[in-house]
C-alpha positions in Angstrom: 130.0 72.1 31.1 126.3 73.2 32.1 123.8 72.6 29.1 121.0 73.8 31.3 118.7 76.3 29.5 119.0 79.5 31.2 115.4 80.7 29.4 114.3 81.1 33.5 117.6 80.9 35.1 117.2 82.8 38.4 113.5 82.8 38.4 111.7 81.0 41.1 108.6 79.4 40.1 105.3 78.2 42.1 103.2 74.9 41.4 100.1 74.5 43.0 99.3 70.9 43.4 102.7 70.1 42.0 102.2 66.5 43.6 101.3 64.1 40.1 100.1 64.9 37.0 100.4 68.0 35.3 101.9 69.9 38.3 104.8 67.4 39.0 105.2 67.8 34.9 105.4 71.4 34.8 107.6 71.8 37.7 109.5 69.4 36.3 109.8 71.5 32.9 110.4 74.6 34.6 113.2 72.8 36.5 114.6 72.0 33.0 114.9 75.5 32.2 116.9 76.8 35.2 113.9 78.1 37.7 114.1 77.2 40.9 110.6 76.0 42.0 108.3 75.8 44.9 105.6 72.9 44.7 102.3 73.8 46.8 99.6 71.3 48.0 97.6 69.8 50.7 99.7 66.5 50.8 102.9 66.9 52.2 104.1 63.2 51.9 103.3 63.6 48.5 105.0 66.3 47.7 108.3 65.5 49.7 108.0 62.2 47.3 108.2 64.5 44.1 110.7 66.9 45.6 113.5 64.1 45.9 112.0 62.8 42.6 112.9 66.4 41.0 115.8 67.8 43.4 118.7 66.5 40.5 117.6 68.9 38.5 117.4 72.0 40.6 116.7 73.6 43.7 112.9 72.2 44.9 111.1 73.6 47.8 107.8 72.2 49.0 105.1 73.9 51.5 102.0 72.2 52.3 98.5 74.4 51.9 94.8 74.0 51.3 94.2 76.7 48.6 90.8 77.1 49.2 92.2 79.2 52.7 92.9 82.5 52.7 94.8 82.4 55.4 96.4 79.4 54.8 97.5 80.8 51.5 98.7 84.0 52.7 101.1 82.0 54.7 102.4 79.7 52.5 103.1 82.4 49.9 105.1 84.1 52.4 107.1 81.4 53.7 108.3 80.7 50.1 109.1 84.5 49.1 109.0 86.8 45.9 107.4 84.7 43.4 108.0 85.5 39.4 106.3 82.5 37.8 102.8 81.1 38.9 101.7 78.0 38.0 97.9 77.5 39.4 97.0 74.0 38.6 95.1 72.8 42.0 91.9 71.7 41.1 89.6 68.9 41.6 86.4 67.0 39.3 83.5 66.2 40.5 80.1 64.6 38.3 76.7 64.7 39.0 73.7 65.4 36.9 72.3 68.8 37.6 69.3 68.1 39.7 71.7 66.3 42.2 74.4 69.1 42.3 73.8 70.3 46.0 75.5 73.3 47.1 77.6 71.2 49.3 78.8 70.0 45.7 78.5 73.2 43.9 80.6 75.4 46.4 83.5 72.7 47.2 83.8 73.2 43.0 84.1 77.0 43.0 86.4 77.1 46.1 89.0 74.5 44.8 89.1 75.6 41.4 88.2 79.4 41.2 88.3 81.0 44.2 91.7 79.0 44.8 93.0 80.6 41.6 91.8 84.1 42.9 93.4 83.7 46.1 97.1 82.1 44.9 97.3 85.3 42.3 96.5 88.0 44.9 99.3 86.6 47.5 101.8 86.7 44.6 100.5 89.9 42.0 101.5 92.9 44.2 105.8 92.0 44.1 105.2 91.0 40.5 103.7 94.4 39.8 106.9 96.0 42.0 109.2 94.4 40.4 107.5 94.7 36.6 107.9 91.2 35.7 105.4 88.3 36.3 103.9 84.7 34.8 100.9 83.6 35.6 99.6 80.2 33.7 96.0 79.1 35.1 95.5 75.5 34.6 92.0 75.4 33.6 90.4 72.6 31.2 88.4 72.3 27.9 85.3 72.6 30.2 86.4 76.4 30.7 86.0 76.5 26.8 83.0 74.4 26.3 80.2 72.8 28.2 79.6 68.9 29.5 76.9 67.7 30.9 77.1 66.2 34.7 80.0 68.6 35.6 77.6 72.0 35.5 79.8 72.7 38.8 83.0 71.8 37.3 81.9 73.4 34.1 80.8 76.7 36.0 84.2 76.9 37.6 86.7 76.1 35.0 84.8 78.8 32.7 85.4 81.9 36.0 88.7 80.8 36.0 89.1 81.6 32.0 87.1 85.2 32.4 89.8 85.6 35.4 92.3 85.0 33.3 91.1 87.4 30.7 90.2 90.0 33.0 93.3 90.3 35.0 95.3 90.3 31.8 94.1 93.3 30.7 94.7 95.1 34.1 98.3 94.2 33.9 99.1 94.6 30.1 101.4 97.1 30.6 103.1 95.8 33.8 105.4 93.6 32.1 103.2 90.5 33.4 101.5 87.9 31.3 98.6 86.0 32.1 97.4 83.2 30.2 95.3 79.9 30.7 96.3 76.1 29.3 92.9 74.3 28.7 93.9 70.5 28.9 90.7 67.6 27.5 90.7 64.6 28.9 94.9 63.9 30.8 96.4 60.6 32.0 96.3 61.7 35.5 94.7 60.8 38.8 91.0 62.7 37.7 90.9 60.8 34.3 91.2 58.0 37.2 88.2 59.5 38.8 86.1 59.6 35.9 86.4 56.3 34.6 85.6 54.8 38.0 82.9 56.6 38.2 81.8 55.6 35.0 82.7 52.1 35.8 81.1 52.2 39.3 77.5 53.7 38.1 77.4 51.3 34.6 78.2 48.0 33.6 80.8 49.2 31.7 84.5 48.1 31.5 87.2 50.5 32.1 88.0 50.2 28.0 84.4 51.0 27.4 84.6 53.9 29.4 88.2 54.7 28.1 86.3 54.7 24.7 83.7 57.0 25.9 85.7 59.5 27.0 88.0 59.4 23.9 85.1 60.0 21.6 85.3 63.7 22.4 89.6 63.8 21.0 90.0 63.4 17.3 93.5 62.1 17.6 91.2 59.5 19.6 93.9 59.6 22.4 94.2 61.3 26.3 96.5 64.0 26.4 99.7 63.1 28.4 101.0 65.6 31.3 103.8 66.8 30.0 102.5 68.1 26.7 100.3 70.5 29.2 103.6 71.3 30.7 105.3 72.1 27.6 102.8 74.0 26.7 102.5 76.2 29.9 106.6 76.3 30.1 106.2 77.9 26.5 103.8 80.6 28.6 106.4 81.6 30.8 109.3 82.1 28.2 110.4 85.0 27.8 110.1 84.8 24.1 106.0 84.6 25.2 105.5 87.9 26.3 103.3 89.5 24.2 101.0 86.2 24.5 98.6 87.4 27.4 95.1 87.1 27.9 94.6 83.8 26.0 92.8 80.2 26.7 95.1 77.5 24.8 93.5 74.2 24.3 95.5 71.2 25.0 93.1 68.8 23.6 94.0 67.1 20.7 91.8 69.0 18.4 88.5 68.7 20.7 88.6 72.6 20.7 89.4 74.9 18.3 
């Protein structure tokens, strides 16, 4: 007998650097909930790897794309078809204090995590608003919420992607399509790998010290783990979620609120 959930049965579902981390956990959740899913990303190895990691629990497609390409884009999204659920979690970190941001910096920021957002939702909004039905959850990050200093870029970024979020919302309230944002703090993934080699790198601190740093900002004094992101953006696309639109949800262990 087939216990799947059927909350998306018949839905199919795009990841955006659905590789690792929180991608490869969301797809994975939406899997679990009878979508069928398209992961997106730049490293095709990679996501052939998560495909055959995944492909027991559903039908998996992969298609490789830089999402910072409008062209690019334009043809992935039409190699993969209709899409009803959007998951835009490409993104990359970078620190540096302010004074050494260089626009080289400042723009590779905007392009991977804003304007990548901007371009993913225009290839898929126009069949959502024909066929009246549509998810959209933007991965952004508690530094779309708040501010930290040495990621002004980042920071800058992950706060367009929340007014996107909030904007576009509103244009499609009444189109039977939802868009929402998940805010994750600090995630065992590969950026929290970034960060505390960096930190490591530029101090003579440890990799526990700089664990510790980092975890001074959570008051359950722990990183968030993937899948609770993915649970919380799978909840997003429920259908029981539609009249949740238009909102930031903080994944953080308290840090916001």
């Amino acid at each position: 007998m087939n216990t799947k959930p059927s909350g998306l049965a018949g839905k199919h579902a795009v990841v955006t650097g659905g590789g690792s981390g929180i991608g490869a956990a969301t797809a994975e959740a939406l899997l679990r909930t009878g979508a069928r899913v398209t992961l997106m990303g730049r490293d095709l190895t990679r996501l052939h790897a998560q495909r055959e990691a995944l492909r027991a629990l559903g039908e998996v497609a992969c298609a490789s794309v830089d999402v910072t390409e409008e062209a690019a884009v334009a043809a992935a999204f039409e190699q993969a078809g209709p899409v009803d659920v959007l998951i835009n979690n490409a993104g990359q970190a970078q620190a540096a204090p302010f004074t050494q941001t260089d626009i080289a910096l400042w723009q590779r920021m905007l392009d991977v995590n804003l304007t990548g957002v901007f371009l993913c939702t225009r290839a898929v909004l126009p069949g959502m608003l024909e066929r009246g039905y549509g998810r959209i959850v933007n991965v952004a990050s508690t530094a779309g919420q708040i501010g930290y200093a040495y990621v002004a870029a980042y920071c800058a970024a992950k706060h367009g992607v929340v007014g996107l979020t909030r904007a576009l919302a509103l244009e499609v309230a009444t189109k039977g399509i939802t868009v929402n944002a998940v805010c994750p703090g600090y995630t065992e993934t590969e950026l929290l790998r970034a960060s505390l080699d960096q930190i490591t790198s530029k101090t003579s601190r440890s990799e526990q010290e700089a664990r510790s740093i980092l975890l001074r900002y959570n008051p359950q004094h722990r990183f968030v783990a993937p899948e609770e992101v993915a649970n919380a953006a799978l909840w997003l696309c429920m259908p029981g979620s539609a009249a949740i639109t238009g909102q930031s949800i903080s994944v953080s262990g308290g840090e916001v609120t």
